[in-house]
N, C-alpha and C positions, 0 to 999 in steps of 0.2 A: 488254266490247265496245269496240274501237279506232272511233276517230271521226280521220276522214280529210278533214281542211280545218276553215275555221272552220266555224262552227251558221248552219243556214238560220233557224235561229229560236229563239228564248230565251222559257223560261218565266218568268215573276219571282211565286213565291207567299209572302209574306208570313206569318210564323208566330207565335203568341204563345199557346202553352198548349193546342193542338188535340193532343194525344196522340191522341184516340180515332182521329181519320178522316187524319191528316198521311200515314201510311203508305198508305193512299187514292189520297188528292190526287198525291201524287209519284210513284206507280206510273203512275197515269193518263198524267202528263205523261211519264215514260219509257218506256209505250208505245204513242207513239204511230204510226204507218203511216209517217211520214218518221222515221227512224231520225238526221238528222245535225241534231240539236237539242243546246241544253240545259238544263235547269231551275235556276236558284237560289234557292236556299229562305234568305228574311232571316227569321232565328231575335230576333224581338223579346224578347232577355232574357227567353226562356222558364223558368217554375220548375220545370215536370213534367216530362216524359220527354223531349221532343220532341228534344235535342240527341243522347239515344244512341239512338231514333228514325232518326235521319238517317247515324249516323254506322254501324249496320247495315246499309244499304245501299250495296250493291257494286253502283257504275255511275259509271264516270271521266264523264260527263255529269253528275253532279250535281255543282253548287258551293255550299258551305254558306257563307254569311256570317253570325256572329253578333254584335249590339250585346248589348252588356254594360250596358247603358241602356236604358226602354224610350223608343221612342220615338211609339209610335201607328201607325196604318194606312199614314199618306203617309210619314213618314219612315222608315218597314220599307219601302215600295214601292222607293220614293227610292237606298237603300240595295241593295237586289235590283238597278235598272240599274244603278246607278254600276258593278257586276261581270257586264252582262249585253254579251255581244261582237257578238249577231246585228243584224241593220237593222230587223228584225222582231220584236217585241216581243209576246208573248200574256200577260195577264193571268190568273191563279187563284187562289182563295183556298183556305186551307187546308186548307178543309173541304168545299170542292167537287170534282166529277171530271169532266176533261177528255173527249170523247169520243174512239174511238181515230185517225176523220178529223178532227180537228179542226184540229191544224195543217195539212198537207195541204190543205182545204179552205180554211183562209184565205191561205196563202203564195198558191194559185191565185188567189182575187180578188186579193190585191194586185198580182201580175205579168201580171193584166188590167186594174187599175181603175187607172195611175198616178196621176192625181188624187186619189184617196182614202189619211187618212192615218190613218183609223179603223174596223174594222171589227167589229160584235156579231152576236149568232144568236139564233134562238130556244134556249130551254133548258128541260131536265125538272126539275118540284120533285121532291125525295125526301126522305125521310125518316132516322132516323138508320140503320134498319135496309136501308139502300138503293131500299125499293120506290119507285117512280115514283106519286106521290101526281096529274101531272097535266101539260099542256106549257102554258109562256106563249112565245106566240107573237109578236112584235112586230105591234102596228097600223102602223106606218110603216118602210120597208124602204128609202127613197132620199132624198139628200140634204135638196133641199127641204123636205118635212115634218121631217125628224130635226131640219132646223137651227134650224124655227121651235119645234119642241118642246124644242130646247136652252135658251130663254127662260125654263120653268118647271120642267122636269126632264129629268133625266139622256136625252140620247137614245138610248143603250144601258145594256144592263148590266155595269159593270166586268169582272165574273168573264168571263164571256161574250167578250170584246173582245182584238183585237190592235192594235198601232197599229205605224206607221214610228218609230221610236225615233230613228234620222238626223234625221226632222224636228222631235223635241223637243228633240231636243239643243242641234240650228242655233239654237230661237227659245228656249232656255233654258227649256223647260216642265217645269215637277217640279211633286209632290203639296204642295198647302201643308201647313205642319204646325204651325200655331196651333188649335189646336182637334183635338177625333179627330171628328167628324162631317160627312160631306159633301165629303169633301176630293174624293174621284172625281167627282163631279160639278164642285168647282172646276176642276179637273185637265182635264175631255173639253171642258167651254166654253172653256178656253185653246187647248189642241191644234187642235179644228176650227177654229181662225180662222186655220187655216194648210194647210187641203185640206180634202177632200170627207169624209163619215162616212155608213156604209149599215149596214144591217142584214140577214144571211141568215135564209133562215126555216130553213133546218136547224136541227134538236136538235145543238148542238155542244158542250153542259155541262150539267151534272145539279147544281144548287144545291141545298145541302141546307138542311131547315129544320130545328132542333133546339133542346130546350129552353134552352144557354146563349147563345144568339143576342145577344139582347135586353134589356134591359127596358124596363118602360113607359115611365118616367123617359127613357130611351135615347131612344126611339120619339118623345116630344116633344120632345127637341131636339133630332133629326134634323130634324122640319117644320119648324122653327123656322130649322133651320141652310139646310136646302132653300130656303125662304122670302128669305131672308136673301140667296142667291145670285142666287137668280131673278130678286129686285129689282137687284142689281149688274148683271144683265145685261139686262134691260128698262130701263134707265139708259144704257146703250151706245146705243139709240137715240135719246137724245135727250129719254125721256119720264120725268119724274118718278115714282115708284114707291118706295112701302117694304113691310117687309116684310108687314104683313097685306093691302094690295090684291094683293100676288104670291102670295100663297098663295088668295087668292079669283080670280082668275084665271088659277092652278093648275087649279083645280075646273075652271071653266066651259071650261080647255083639254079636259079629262078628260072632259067631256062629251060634245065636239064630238066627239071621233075615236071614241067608245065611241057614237055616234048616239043620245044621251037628249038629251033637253028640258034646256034651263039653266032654273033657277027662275025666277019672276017679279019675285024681290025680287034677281036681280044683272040687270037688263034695263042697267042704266050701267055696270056691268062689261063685260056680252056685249061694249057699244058700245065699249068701251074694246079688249075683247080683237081687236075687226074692223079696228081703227085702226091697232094692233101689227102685224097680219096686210100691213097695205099696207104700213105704213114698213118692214117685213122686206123686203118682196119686192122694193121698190127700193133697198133700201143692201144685200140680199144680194151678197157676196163672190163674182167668178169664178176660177175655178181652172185652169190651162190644164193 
């Protein structure tokens, strides 16, 4: 397939050992409904297949980048732009599948929303065998709410998301890469303090869950790393915070937008989290 000008949009999926679903993931991104894209797949010193994986596929659209070092999430991500050309930037992981509107769908909000320099979707969980186990749909879909839920967690989901890449570029935004947990979440609180972040409720990704995901160990010091964040940006307003009150008023966010009762035993949290709530709304950012 000849590609005529540069890519309205660039994939960046980050790779490190996903042989099963990589051929998956990268099909998805090549086909999708806007045909003048293109995907780079950063191969993090992959040991399994994944390098001839890639190099079986015949589409002058794929650009393979590989480190010879592993470097983690953010700096495979990091590495994906450094070689991505479009203005538009879509995120996937290796082991997820793009739907076939999905860029089409967000190129459109972007060349209606200029203010906006983040955009996510809702998405289907699946499984390894592809079935659609269920849809998580976002509670919050417009600025406002995303920004004040940027305080405790991520306001979109990475896989899920495009962003203007021209605008990270300008303010110097890359994935940190001290640490492999949570870096996406460091990454989207930096980016939004430079335009708007929405959420569509279209199904525009299909995340898979699968046995080498995780582990527990993993899973707690992810909270820990989330926590961690939270509190760095509940500090941007001005208010003292570490990381176990952020992660307790993590919760009581998670309550509010899901309509359950907060406990009785965080009632100086609640008052804490109402407090948060005003100081957002007057040092909230305009974006013209």
């Amino acid at each position: 397939m000849l590609r005529l000008g540069p890519p309205r949009l660039s994939f960046v999926i980050p790779a490190w050992n996903q042989e099963r679903f990589l051929a998956a993931s990268v099909g998805s991104a090549l086909s999708q409904s806007v045909h003048d894209i293109e995907v780079v797949v950063a191969d993090d010193a992959s040991t399994d297949a994944t390098p001839q994986i890639l190099a079986a596929i015949d589409d002058p659209r794929l650009i393979v980048i590989r480190s010879e070092t592993n470097l983690g999430p953010g700096g495979a991500r990091n590495l994906g732009l450094e070689s991505a050309s479009a203005s538009i930037v879509a995120f996937l992981d290796a082991d997820d599948v793009a739907a076939p509107e999905r860029a089409a769908r967000q190129l459109a909000f972007f060349a209606e929303h200029p203010d906006h320099v983040l955009v996510g979707s809702a998405y289907g969980v699946i499984d390894e065998g592809d079935h659609v186990l269920g849809i998580e749909r976002p509670v919050e879909t417009v600025d406002a709410a995303l920004r004040f839920t940027s305080l405790f967690l991520s306001p979109v989901h990475l896989t899920t998301s495009a962003m203007r890449a021209d605008v990270a570029r300008k303010h110097g935004v890359v994935f940190p890469t001290e640490g492999r947990i949570v870096e996406d979440y460091r990454f989207v609180s930096a980016l939004i303090r430079h335009g708007r972040v929405a959420n569509l409720p279209d199904v525009l990704t299909y995340y898979r869950r699968h046995d080498a995901m995780t582990s527990r160990q993993f899973e707690r010091e992810g909270w820990q790393g989330f926590a961690e964040a939270s509190a760095a940006n509940i500090r941007s307003l001005g208010v003292d915070c570490d990381a176990g009150l952020a992660a307790r008023l993590a919760q009581v966010h998670l309550a509010k937008i899901a309509n359950r009762p907060v406990p009785q035993t965080e009632v100086l949290v609640e008052s804490l989290y109402e407090t948060l709530r005003q100081l957002h709304e007057t040092q909230r950012p305009a974006f013209s």
